[in-house]
C-alpha positions as CSV (number, residue, x, y, z in Angstrom):
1,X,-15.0,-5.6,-1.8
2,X,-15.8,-3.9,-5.3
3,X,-16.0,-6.5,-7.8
4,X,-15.6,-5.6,-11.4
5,X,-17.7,-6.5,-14.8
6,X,-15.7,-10.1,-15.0
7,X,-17.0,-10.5,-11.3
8,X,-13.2,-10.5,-10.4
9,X,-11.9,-8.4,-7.6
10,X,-11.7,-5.1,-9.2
11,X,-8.3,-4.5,-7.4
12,X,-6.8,-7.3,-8.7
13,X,-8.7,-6.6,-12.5
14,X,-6.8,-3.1,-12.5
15,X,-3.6,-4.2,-11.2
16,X,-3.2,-7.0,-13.7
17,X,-4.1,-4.0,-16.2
18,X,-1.1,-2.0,-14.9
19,X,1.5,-3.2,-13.6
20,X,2.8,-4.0,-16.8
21,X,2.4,-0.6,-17.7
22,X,3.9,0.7,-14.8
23,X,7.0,-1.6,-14.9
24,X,7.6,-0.4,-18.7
25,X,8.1,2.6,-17.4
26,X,10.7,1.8,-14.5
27,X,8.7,2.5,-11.7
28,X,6.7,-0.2,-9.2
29,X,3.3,-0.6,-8.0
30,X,2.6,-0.2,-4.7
31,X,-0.8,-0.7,-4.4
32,X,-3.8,-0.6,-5.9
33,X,-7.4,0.8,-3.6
34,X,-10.9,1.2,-4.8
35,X,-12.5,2.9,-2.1
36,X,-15.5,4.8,-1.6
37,X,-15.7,8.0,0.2
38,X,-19.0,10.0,0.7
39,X,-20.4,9.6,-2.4
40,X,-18.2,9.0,-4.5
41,X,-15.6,5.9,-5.3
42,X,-11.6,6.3,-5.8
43,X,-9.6,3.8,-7.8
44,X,-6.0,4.9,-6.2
45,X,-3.0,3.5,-8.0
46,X,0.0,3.9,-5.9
47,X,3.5,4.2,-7.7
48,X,7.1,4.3,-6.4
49,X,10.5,4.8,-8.1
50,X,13.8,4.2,-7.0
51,X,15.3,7.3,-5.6
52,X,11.9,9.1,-5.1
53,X,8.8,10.0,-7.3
54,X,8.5,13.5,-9.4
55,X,4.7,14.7,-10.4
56,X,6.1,13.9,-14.5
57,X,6.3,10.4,-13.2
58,X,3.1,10.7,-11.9
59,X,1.7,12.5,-14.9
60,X,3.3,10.3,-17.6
61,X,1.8,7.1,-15.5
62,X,-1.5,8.6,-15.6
63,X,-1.5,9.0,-19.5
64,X,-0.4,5.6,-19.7
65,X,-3.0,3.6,-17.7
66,X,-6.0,5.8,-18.1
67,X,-6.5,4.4,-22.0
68,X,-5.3,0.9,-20.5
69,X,-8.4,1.5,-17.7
70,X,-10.7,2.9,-20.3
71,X,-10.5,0.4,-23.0
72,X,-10.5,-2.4,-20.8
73,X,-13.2,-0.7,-18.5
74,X,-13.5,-3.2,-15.2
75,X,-15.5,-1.1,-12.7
76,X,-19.3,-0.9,-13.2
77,X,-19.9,2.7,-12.0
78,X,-18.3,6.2,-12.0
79,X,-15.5,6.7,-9.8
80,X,-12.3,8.8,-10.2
81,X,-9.0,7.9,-10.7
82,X,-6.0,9.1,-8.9
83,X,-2.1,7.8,-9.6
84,X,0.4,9.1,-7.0
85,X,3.0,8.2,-4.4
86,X,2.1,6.0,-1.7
87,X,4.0,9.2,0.4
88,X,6.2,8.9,3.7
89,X,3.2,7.7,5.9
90,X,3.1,4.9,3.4
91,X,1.0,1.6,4.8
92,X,2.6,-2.0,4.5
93,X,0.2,-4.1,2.9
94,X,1.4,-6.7,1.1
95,X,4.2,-9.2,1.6
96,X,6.8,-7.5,-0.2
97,X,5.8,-3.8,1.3
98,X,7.7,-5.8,4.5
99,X,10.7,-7.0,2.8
100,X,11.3,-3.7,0.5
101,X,11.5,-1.8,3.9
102,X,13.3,-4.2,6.1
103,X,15.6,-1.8,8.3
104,X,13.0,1.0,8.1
105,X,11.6,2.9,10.9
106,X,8.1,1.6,11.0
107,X,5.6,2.2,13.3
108,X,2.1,-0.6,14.0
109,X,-1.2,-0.1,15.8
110,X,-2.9,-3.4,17.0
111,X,-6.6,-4.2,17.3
112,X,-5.9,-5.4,20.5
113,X,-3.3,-5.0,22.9
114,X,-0.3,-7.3,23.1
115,X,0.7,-9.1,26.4
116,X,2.3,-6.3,27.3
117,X,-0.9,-4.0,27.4
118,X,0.6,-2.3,24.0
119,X,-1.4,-1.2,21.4
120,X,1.1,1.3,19.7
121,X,4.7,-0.3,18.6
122,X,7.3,1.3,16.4
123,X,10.7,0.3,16.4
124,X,13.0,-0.8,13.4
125,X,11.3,-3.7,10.8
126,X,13.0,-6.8,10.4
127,X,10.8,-8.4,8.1
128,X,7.9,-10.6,8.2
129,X,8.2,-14.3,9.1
130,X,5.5,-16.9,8.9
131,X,2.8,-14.3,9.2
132,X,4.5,-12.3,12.0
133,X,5.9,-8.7,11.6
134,X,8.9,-8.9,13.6
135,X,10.3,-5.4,15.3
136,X,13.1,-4.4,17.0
137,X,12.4,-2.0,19.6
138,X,13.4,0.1,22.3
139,X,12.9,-2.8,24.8
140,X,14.3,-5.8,22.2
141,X,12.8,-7.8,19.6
142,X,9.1,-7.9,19.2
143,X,6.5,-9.9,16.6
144,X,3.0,-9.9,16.0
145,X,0.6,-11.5,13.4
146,X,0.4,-9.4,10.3
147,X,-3.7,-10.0,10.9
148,X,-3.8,-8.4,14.7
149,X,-2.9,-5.0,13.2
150,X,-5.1,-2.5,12.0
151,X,-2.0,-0.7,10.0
152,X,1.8,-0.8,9.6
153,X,3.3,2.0,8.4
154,X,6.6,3.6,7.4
155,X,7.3,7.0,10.1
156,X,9.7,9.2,10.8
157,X,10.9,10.4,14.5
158,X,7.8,12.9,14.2
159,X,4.6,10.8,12.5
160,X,4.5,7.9,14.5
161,X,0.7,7.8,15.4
């Protein structure tokens, strides 16, 4: 993990940086990734609003945190910042990712299989207790720990895996 100038996380650096931003302006932060593809490195803010997100959302967001990001400049080298939706395919990540989307189609792959030989799991989210993910599914009520998944994600009928 990217650390920034302070030698904190640089996640955490840029999402105490914005969130207040974001909030201001009525929308929440989903997430915050600072990822390196190729050669180059992404810091990804990921925004939602209630009712859906527009691009003048995303626009007026991004001229509000780049100066914020600028000024306060926590990441060592170049990289390029995108702000957008965390879109329909979006990945549960943190703890309230699985109680925002309680009742939500949502669809799990596990690093390993379960005791029932599955590695694939989708079914309807019932939120996350003591660690677990718990799912209702086709053949009844299902948990996991959070940790034995490689991704949770919100689908539709037609992106599952």
């Amino acid at each position: 993990m990217a650390k920034g100038k302070s030698g904190q996380n640089t996640v955490q650096t840029v999402e105490t940086l914005v969130r207040p931003i974001v909030e201001d302006m009525g929308l929440s932060l989903w997430d915050v990734r600072f990822e390196k593809e190729g050669p180059d490195w992404f810091l990804r803010i990921y925004i939602d609003k209630q009712g859906g997100l527009d691009m003048i959302s995303c626009e007026e967001a991004t001229r509000a945190i780049n100066p914020v990001i600028d000024e306060a400049d926590p990441i060592d080298q170049s990289y390029f910042m995108e702000v957008g939706s965390p879109g329909l395919g979006r990945k549960l990540t943190r703890e309230e990712h699985f109680e925002v989307l309680a009742g939500q189609k949502i669809a799990a792959r596990l690093i390993r299989p379960n005791e029932q030989g599955n590695r694939e799991l989708e079914g309807i989210l019932k939120g996350l207790q003591d660690g677990n993910v718990v799912l209702e599914t086709a053949d009844g009520e299902v948990s996991f720990a959070r940790s034995a998944a490689s991704f949770v994600k919100l689908c539709d009928d037609e992106d599952l895996f």
